[in-house]
C-alpha positions as CSV (number, residue, x, y, z in Angstrom):
1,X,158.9,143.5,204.0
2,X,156.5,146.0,202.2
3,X,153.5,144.5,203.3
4,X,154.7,144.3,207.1
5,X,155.5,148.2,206.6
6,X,151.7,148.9,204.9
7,X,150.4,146.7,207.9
8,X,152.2,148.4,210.1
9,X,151.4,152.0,208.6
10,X,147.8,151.3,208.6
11,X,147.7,150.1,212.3
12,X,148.8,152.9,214.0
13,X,146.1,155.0,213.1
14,X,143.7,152.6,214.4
15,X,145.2,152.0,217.2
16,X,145.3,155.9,218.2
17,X,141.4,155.5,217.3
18,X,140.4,152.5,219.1
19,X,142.6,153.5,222.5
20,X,141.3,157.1,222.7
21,X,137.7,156.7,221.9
22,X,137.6,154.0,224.2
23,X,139.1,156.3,226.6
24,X,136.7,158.9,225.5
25,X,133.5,156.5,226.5
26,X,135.3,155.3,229.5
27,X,135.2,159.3,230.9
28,X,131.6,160.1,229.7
29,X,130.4,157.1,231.4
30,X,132.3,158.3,235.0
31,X,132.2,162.0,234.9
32,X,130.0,163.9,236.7
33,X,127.5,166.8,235.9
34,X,128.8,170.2,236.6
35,X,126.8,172.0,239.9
36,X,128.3,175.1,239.5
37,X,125.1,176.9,239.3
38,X,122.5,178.4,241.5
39,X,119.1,178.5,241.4
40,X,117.0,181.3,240.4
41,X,113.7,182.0,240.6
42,X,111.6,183.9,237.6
43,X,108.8,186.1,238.4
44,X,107.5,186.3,234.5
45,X,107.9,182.5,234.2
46,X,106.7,181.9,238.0
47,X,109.5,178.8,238.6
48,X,112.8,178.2,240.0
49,X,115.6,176.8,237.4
50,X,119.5,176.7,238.0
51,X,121.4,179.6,236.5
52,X,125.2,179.6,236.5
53,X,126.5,182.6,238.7
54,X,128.3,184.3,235.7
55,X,124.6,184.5,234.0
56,X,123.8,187.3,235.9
57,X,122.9,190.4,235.0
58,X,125.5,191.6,237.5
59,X,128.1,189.9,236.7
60,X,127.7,191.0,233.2
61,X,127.4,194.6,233.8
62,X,130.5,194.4,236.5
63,X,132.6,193.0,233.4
64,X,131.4,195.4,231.4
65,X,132.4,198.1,233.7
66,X,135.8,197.2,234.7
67,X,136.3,195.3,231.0
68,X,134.0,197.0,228.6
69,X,132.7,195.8,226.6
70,X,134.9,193.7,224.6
71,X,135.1,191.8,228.4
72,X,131.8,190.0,228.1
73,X,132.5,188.2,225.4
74,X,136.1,187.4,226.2
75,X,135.2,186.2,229.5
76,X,132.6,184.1,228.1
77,X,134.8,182.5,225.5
78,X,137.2,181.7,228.5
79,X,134.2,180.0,230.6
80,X,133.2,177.9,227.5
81,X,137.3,176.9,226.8
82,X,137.4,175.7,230.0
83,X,134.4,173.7,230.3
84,X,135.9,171.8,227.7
85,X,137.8,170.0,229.8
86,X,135.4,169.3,232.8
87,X,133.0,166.3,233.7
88,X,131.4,165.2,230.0
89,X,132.7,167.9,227.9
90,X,136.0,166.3,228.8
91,X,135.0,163.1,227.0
92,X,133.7,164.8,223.4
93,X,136.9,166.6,223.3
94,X,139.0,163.8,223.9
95,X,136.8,161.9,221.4
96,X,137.7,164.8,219.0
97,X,140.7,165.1,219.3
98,X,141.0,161.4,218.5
99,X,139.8,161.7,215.4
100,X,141.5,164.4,214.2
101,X,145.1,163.0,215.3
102,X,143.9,159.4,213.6
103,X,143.1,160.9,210.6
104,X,146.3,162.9,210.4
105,X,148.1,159.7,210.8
106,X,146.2,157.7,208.5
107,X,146.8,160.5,205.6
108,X,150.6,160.6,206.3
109,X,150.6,157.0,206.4
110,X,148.3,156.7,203.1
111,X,150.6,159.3,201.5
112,X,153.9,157.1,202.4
113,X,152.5,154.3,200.6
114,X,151.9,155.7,197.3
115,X,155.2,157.1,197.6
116,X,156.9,154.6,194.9
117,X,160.4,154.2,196.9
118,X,159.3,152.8,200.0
Protein backbone atom coordinates (compact mmCIF):
# COMPACT_ATOMS: atom_id res chain seq x y z
CA UNK A 1 0.00 0.00 0.00
CA UNK A 2 2.87 2.51 0.78
CA UNK A 3 4.63 1.95 -2.32
CA UNK A 4 1.24 2.39 -4.52
CA UNK A 5 0.95 5.80 -2.45
CA UNK A 6 4.94 6.87 -3.17
CA UNK A 7 4.16 5.77 -6.88
CA UNK A 8 1.31 7.42 -6.92
CA UNK A 9 2.87 10.73 -5.16
CA UNK A 10 5.64 10.80 -7.55
CA UNK A 11 3.43 10.54 -10.77
CA UNK A 12 1.46 13.38 -10.46
CA UNK A 13 4.10 15.76 -10.71
CA UNK A 14 5.20 14.24 -13.90
CA UNK A 15 2.35 13.99 -15.24
CA UNK A 16 1.53 17.88 -14.73
CA UNK A 17 5.15 18.15 -16.51
CA UNK A 18 4.86 15.89 -19.31
CA UNK A 19 0.98 17.23 -20.29
CA UNK A 20 1.80 20.96 -20.05
CA UNK A 21 5.14 21.14 -21.66
CA UNK A 22 3.88 19.10 -24.29
CA UNK A 23 1.17 21.51 -24.51
CA UNK A 24 3.66 24.21 -24.33
CA UNK A 25 5.59 22.83 -27.67
CA UNK A 26 2.30 22.07 -29.18
CA UNK A 27 1.43 26.13 -29.05
CA UNK A 28 5.01 27.42 -30.05
CA UNK A 29 4.87 25.17 -32.97
CA UNK A 30 1.17 26.76 -34.13
CA UNK A 31 1.19 30.30 -33.01
CA UNK A 32 1.76 33.01 -35.02
CA UNK A 33 4.17 36.05 -35.03
CA UNK A 34 2.72 39.21 -33.75
CA UNK A 35 2.17 42.09 -36.80
CA UNK A 36 1.19 44.62 -34.65
CA UNK A 37 3.79 46.99 -35.86
CA UNK A 38 4.43 49.42 -38.49
CA UNK A 39 7.12 50.24 -40.46
CA UNK A 40 9.39 53.04 -40.03
CA UNK A 41 11.82 54.45 -41.89
CA UNK A 42 15.25 56.03 -40.35
CA UNK A 43 16.85 58.86 -41.90
CA UNK A 44 20.36 58.46 -39.67
CA UNK A 45 20.33 54.65 -40.44
CA UNK A 46 18.91 55.26 -44.14
CA UNK A 47 16.34 51.84 -43.92
CA UNK A 48 12.96 50.92 -43.14
CA UNK A 49 12.43 48.36 -40.00
CA UNK A 50 8.97 47.65 -38.27
CA UNK A 51 8.34 49.60 -35.10
CA UNK A 52 5.45 48.88 -32.85
CA UNK A 53 2.95 51.94 -32.73
CA UNK A 54 3.38 52.52 -28.94
CA UNK A 55 7.38 53.00 -29.79
CA UNK A 56 6.74 56.33 -30.84
CA UNK A 57 7.95 59.27 -29.67
CA UNK A 58 4.31 60.43 -29.65
CA UNK A 59 2.88 58.13 -28.07
CA UNK A 60 5.27 58.44 -25.34
CA UNK A 61 5.11 62.04 -24.87
CA UNK A 62 1.01 61.82 -25.08
CA UNK A 63 1.35 59.35 -21.97
CA UNK A 64 3.45 61.39 -20.49
CA UNK A 65 1.16 64.25 -20.74
CA UNK A 66 -2.04 62.99 -19.80
CA UNK A 67 -0.17 60.23 -17.32
CA UNK A 68 3.09 61.75 -16.38
CA UNK A 69 5.42 60.38 -16.02
CA UNK A 70 4.98 57.44 -13.87
CA UNK A 71 2.52 56.54 -17.15
CA UNK A 72 5.27 55.39 -19.47
CA UNK A 73 6.44 52.89 -17.55
CA UNK A 74 3.17 51.57 -16.32
CA UNK A 75 1.81 51.46 -19.71
CA UNK A 76 4.80 49.62 -20.82
CA UNK A 77 4.68 47.02 -18.08
CA UNK A 78 1.03 46.54 -19.14
CA UNK A 79 2.05 45.99 -23.06
CA UNK A 80 4.80 43.54 -21.93
CA UNK A 81 2.02 41.53 -19.37
CA UNK A 82 -0.02 41.15 -22.05
CA UNK A 83 2.19 39.88 -24.62
CA UNK A 84 2.67 37.14 -22.40
CA UNK A 85 -0.13 35.54 -23.39
CA UNK A 86 -0.14 36.05 -27.28
CA UNK A 87 1.25 33.92 -30.28
CA UNK A 88 4.87 32.35 -28.87
CA UNK A 89 5.08 34.14 -25.63
CA UNK A 90 2.02 32.20 -24.83
CA UNK A 91 3.93 28.93 -25.14
CA UNK A 92 7.17 30.00 -22.60
CA UNK A 93 4.69 31.04 -20.08
CA UNK A 94 2.76 27.99 -20.19
CA UNK A 95 6.07 26.15 -20.19
CA UNK A 96 6.84 28.14 -16.99
CA UNK A 97 4.22 27.90 -15.36
CA UNK A 98 4.60 24.11 -15.78
CA UNK A 99 7.46 23.93 -14.12
CA UNK A 100 6.81 25.86 -11.32
CA UNK A 101 3.34 23.99 -10.47
CA UNK A 102 5.39 20.44 -11.01
CA UNK A 103 7.93 21.32 -8.81
CA UNK A 104 5.47 22.50 -6.14
CA UNK A 105 3.90 19.28 -6.38
CA UNK A 106 6.82 17.16 -6.43
CA UNK A 107 8.11 19.08 -3.01
CA UNK A 108 4.69 18.52 -1.27
CA UNK A 109 4.73 15.10 -2.51
CA UNK A 110 8.56 14.51 -1.45
CA UNK A 111 7.70 16.17 1.92
CA UNK A 112 4.60 13.61 2.49
CA UNK A 113 6.89 10.85 2.11
CA UNK A 114 9.39 11.52 4.65
CA UNK A 115 6.61 12.25 6.85
CA UNK A 116 6.98 8.83 9.10
CA UNK A 117 3.02 8.23 9.49
CA UNK A 118 2.02 7.80 6.12
Amino acid sequence: MICRQRTLLYLVPAIILTVGLGSAVLLYLTAENDKDSYLVYEAKVGYVHPMASEDSKIDRRDLRLYGGKANVPAHEFMHWFAGLWHGKSLAFTVACITIYISFGFFLVSYFLLSDPRI
